[in-house]
PQR file with spaces between the fields and no chain letter, atoms N, CA, C, O and H, PARSE charges and radii, in Angstrom:
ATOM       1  N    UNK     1     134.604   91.942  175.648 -0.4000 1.5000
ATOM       2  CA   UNK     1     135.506   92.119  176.775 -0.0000 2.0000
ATOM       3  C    UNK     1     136.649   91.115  176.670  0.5500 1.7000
ATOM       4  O    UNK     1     136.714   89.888  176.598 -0.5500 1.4000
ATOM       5  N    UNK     2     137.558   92.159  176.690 -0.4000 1.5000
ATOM       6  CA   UNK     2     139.070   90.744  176.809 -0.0000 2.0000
ATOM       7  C    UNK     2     139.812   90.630  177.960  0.5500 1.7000
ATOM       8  O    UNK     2     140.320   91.681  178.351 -0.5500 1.4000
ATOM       9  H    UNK     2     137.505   93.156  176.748  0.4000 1.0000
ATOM      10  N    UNK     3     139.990   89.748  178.536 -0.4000 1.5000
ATOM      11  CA   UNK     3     140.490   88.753  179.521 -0.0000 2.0000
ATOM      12  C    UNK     3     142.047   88.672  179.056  0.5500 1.7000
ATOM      13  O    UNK     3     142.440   88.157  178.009 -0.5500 1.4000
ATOM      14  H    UNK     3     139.578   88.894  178.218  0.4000 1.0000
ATOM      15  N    UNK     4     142.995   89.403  180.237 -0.4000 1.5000
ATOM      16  CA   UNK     4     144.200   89.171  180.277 -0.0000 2.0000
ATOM      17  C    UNK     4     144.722   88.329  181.108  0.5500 1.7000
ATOM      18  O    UNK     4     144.008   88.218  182.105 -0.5500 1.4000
ATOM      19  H    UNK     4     142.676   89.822  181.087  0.4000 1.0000
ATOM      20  N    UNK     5     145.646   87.691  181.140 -0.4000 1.5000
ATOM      21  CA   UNK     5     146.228   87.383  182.475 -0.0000 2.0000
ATOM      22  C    UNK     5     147.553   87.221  182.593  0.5500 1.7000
ATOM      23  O    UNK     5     148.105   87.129  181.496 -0.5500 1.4000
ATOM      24  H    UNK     5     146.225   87.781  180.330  0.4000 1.0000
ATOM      25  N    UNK     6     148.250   87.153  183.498 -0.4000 1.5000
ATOM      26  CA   UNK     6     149.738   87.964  183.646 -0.0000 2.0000
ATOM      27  C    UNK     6     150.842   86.466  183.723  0.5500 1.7000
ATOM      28  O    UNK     6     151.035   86.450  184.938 -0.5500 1.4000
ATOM      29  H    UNK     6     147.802   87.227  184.389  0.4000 1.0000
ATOM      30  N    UNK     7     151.480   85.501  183.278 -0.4000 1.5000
ATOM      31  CA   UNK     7     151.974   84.661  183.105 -0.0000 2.0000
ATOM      32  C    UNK     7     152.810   84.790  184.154  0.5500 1.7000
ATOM      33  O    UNK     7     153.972   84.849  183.751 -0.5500 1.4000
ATOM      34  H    UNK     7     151.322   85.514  182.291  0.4000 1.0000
ATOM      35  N    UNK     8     152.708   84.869  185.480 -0.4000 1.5000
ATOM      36  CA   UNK     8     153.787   85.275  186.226 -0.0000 2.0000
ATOM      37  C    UNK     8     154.106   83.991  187.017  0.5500 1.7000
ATOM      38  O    UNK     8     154.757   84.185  188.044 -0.5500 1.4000
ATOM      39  H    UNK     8     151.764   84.821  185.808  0.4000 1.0000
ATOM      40  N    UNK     9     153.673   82.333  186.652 -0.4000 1.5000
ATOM      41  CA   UNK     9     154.233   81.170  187.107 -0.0000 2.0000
ATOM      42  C    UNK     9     154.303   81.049  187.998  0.5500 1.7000
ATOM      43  O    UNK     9     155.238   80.328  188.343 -0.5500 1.4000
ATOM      44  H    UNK     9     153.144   82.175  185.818  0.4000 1.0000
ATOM      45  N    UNK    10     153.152   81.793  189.425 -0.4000 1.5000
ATOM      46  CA   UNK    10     153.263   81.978  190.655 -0.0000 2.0000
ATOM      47  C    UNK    10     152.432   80.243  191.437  0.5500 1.7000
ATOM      48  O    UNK    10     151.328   79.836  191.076 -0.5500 1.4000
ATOM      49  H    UNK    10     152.392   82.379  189.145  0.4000 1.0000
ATOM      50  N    UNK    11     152.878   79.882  191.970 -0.4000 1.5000
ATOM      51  CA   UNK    11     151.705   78.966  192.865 -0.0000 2.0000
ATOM      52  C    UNK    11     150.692   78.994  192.984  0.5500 1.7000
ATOM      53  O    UNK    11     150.432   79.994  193.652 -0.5500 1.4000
ATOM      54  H    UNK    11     153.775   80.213  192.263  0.4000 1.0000
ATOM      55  N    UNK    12     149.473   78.256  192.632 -0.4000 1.5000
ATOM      56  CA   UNK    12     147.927   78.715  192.777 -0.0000 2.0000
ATOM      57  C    UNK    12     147.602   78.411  194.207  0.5500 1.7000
ATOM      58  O    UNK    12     146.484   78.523  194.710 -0.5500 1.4000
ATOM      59  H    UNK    12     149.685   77.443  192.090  0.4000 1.0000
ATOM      60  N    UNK    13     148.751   77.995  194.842 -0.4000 1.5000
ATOM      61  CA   UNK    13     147.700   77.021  196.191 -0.0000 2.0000
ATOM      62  C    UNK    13     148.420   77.972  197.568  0.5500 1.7000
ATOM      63  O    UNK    13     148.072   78.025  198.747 -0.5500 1.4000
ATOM      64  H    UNK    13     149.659   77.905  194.434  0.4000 1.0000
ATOM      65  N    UNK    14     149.448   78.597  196.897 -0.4000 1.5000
ATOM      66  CA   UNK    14     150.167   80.036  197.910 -0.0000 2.0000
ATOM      67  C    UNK    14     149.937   80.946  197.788  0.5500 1.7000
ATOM      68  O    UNK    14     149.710   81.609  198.800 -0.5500 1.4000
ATOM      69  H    UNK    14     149.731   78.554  195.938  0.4000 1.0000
ATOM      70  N    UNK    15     149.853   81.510  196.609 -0.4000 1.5000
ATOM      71  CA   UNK    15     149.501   82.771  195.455 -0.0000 2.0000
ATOM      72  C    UNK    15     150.990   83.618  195.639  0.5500 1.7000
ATOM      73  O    UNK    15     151.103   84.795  195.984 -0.5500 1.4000
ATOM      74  H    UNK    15     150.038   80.971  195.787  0.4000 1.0000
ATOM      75  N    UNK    16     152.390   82.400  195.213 -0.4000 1.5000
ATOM      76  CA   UNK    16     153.414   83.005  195.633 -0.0000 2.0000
ATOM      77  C    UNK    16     154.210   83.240  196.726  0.5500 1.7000
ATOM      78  O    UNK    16     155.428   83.058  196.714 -0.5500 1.4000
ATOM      79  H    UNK    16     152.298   81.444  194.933  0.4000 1.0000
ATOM      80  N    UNK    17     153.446   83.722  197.878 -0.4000 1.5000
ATOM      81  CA   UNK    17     154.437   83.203  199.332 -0.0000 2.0000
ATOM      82  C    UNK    17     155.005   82.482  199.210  0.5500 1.7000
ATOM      83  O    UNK    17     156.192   82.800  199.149 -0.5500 1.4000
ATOM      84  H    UNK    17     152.457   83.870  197.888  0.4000 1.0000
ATOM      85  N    UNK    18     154.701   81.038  199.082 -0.4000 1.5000
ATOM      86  CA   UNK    18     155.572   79.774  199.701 -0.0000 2.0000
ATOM      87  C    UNK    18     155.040   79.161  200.881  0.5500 1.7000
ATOM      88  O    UNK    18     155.244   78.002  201.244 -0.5500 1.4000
ATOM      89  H    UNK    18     153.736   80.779  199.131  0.4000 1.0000
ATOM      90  N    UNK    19     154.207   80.196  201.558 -0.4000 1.5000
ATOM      91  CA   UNK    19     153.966   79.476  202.875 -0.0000 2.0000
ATOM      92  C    UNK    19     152.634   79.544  203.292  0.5500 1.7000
ATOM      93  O    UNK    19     152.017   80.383  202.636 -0.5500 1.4000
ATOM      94  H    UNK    19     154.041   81.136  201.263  0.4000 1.0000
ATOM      95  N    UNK    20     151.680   78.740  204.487 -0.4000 1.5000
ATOM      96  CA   UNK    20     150.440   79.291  204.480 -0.0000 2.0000
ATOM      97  C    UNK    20     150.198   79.866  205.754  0.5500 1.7000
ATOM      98  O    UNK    20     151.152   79.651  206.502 -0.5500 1.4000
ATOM      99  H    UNK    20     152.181   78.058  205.020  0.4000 1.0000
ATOM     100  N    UNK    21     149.230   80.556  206.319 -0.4000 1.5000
ATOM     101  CA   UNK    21     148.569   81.153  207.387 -0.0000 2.0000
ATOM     102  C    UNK    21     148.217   80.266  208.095  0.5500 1.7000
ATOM     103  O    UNK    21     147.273   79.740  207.504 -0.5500 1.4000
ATOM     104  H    UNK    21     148.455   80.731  205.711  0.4000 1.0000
ATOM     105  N    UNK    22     148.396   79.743  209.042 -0.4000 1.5000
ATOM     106  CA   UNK    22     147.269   78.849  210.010 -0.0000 2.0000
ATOM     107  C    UNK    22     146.483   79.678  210.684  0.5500 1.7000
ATOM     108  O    UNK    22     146.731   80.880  210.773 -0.5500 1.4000
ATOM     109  H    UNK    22     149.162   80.170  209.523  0.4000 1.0000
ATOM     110  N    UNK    23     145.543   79.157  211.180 -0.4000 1.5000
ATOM     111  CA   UNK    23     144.689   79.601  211.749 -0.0000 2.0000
ATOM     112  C    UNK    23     144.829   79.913  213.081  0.5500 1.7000
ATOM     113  O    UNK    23     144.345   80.843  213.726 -0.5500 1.4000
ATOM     114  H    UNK    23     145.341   78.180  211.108  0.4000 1.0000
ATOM     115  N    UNK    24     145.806   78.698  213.523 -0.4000 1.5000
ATOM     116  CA   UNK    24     145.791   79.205  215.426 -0.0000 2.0000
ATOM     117  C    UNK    24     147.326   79.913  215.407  0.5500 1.7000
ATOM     118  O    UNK    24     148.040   79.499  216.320 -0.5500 1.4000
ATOM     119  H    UNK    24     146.199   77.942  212.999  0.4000 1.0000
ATOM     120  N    UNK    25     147.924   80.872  214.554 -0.4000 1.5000
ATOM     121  CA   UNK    25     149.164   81.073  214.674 -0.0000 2.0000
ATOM     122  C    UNK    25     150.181   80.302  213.799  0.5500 1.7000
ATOM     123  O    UNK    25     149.911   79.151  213.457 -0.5500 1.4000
ATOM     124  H    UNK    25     147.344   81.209  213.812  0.4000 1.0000
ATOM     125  N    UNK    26     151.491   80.966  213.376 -0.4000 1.5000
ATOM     126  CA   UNK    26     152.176   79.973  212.712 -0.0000 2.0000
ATOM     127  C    UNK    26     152.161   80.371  211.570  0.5500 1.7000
ATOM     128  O    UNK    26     151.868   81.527  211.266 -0.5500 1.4000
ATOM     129  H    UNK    26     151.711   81.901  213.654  0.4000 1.0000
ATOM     130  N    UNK    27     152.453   79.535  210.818 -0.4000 1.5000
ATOM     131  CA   UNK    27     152.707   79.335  209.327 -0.0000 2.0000
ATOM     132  C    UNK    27     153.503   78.258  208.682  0.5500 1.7000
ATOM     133  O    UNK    27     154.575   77.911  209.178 -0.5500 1.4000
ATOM     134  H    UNK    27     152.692   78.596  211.065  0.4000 1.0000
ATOM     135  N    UNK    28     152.957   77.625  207.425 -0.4000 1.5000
ATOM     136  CA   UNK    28     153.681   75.946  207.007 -0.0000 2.0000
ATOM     137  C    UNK    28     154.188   76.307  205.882  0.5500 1.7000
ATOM     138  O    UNK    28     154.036   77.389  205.314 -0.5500 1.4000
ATOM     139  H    UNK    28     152.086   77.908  207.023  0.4000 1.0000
ATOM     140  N    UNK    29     154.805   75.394  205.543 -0.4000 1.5000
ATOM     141  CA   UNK    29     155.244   75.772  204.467 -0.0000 2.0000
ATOM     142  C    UNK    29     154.608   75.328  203.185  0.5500 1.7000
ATOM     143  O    UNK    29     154.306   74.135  203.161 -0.5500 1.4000
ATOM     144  H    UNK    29     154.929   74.515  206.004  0.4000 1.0000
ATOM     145  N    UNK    30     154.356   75.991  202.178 -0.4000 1.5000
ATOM     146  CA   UNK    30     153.657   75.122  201.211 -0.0000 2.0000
ATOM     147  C    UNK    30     153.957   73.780  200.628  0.5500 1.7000
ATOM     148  O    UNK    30     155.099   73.680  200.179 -0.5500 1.4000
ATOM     149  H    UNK    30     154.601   76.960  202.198  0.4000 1.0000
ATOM     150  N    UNK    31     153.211   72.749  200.534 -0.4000 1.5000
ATOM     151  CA   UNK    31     153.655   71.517  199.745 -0.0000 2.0000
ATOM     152  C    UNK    31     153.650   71.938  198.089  0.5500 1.7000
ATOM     153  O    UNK    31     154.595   71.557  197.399 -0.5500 1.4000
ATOM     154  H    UNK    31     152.283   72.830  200.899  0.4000 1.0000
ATOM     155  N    UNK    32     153.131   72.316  197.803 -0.4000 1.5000
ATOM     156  CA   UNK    32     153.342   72.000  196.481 -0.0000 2.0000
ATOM     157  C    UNK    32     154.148   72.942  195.610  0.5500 1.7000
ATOM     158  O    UNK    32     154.449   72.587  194.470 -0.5500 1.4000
ATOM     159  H    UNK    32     152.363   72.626  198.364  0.4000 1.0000
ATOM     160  N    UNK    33     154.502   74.085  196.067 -0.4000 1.5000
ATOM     161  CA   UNK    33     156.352   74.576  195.720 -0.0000 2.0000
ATOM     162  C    UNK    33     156.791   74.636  196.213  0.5500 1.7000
ATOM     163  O    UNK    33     157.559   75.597  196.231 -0.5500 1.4000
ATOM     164  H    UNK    33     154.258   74.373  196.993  0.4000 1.0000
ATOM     165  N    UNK    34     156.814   73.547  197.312 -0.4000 1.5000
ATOM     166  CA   UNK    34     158.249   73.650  198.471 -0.0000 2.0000
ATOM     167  C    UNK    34     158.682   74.823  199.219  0.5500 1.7000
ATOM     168  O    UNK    34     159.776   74.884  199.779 -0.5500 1.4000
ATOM     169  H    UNK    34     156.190   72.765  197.297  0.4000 1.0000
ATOM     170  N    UNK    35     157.775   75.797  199.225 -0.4000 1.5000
ATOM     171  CA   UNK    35     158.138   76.969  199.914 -0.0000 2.0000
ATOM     172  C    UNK    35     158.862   77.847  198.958  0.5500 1.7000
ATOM     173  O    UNK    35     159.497   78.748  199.507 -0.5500 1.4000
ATOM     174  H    UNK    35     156.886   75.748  198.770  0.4000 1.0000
ATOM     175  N    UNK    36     158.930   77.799  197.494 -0.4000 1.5000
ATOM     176  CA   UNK    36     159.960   78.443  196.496 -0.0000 2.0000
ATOM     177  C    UNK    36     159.212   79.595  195.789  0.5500 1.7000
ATOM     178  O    UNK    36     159.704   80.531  195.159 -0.5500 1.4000
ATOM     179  H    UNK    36     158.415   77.068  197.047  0.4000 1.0000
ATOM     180  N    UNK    37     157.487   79.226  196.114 -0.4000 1.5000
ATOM     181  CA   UNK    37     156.212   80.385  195.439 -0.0000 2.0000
ATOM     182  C    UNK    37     156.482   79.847  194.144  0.5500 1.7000
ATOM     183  O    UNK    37     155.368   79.482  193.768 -0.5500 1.4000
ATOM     184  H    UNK    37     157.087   78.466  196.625  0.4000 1.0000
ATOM     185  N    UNK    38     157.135   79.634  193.422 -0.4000 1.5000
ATOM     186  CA   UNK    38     156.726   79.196  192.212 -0.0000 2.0000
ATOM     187  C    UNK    38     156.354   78.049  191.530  0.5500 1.7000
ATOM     188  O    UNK    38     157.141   77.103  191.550 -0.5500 1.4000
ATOM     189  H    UNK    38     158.039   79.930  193.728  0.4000 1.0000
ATOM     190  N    UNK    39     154.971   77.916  190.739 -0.4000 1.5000
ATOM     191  CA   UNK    39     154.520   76.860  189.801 -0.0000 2.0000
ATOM     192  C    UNK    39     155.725   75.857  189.468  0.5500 1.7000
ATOM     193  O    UNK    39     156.557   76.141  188.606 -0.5500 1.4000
ATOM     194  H    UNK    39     154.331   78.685  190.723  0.4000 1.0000
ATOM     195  N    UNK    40     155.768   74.601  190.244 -0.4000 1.5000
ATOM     196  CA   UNK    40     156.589   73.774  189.989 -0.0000 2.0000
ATOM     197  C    UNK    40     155.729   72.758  188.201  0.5500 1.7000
ATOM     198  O    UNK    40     154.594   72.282  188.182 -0.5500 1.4000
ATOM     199  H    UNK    40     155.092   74.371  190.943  0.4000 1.0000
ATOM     200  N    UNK    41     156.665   72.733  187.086 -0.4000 1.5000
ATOM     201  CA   UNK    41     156.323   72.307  186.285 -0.0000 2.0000
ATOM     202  C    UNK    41     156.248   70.418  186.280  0.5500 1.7000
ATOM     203  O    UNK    41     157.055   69.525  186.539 -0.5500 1.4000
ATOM     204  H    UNK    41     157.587   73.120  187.100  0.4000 1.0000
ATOM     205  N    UNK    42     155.324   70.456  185.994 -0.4000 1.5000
ATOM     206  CA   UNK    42     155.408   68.761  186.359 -0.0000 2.0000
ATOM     207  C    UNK    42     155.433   67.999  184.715  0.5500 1.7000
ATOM     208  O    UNK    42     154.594   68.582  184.029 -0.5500 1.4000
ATOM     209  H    UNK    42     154.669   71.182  185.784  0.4000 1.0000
ATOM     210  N    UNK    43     155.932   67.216  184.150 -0.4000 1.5000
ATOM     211  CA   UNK    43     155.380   66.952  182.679 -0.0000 2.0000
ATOM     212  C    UNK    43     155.690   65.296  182.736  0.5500 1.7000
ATOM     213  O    UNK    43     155.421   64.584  181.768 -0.5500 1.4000
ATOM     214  H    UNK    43     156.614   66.742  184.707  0.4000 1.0000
């Protein structure tokens, strides 16, 4: 079985939004792409 996966450089911690769900209403913005959805490269 082969295992693809799609290089699409999305945020793991948004899955792309930018932003998150709260729970009581709302929504934040993600820290760790700034709200941009994409995998900020760090090196």
């Amino acid at each position: 079985m082969k295992t693809t996966s799609l290089d699409t450089k999305t945020c793991d911690y948004c899955s792309g939004t930018g932003y998150f769900q709260l729970l009581l209403g709302g929504s934040e913005t993600c820290t760790c792409c700034e709200g941009s959805g994409k995998k900020q490269e760090k090196f």
